[in-house]
N, C-alpha and C positions, 0 to 999 in steps of 0.2 A: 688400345693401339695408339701410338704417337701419328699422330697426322703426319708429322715428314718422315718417320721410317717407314708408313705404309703408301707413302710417296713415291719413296726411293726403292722400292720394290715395286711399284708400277710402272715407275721409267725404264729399270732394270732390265724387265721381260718385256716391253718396248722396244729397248733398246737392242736387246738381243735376240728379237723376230727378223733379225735381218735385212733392214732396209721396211720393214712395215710401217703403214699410217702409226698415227698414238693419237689415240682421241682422249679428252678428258673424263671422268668418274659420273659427274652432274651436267646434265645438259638442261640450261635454262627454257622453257616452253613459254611462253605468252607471260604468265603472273606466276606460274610455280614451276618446281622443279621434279626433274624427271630421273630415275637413276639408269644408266646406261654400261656398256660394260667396259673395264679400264682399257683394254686393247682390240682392235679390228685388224683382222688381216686380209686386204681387197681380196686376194686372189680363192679365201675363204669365206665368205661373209656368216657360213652357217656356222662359225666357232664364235665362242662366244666366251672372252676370258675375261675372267675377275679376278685379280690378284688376294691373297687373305695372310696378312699379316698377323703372328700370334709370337709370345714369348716362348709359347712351348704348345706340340702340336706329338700328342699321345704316338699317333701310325709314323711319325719321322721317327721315333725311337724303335720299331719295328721294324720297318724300311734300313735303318741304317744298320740293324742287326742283320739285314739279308744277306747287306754289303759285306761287311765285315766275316761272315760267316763263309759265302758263294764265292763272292768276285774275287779272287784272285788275280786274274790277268787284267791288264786295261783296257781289255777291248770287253770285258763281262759288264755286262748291264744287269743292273738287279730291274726286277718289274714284280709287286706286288700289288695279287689282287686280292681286294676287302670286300666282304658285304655282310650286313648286318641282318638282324634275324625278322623273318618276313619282307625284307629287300629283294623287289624283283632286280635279276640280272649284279651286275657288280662294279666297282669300280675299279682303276687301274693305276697306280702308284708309280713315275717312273721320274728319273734325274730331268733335268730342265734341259741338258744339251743333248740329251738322247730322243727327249720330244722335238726337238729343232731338228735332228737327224731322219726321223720321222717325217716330220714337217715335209722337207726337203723332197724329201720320196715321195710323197702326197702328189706334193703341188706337181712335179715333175709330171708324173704319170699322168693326172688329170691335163696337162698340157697337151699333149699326146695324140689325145682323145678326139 
């Protein structure tokens, strides 16, 4: 991975957490370095995002096949879930502004509260 394209997709989802901190990748401790994760969100502290920069990423080509397959209208969100064999539970595959949309909801509700 190129250090500044996996840069520029850290500031990216920074930048489009809507107003969220952006903290750095490396956080220096005393004499060594600690690795920490590229973005915090105050109002969540328990998420924990790592951006992962790849030239090619196997399940995008799946994923995009949902799309292309499913969503017709623009309001379809494709969500693919993966899990591999003896994986407990599963993961969940969804567009980056349909997680903000999400987000959104989240933080709302929990305000609420």
């Amino acid at each position: 991975m190129s250090r500044a394209t996996g840069r520029n997709l850290e500031h990216a989802v920074a930048k489009g957490l809507k107003g969220k901190n952006f903290t750095c990748k490396k956080i220096k401790r005393d004499t060594h370095w600690i690795s920490a994760p590229d973005d915090e969100i105050p109002e969540l502290p328990e998420l924990k995002i790592d951006a992962k920069y790849r030239k090619r990423f196997a399940f995008h080509v799946l994923f995009e096949e949902i799309e292309r397959k499913y969503c017709k209208n623009p309001e379809d969100k494709a969500v693919m879930p993966t899990k591999r064999k003896s994986q407990r539970g599963f993961l969940i595959t969804i567009r980056y502004e349909f997680f903000n949309e999400l987000l959104d909801c989240y933080i709302e509700v929990n305000k609420k509260e």
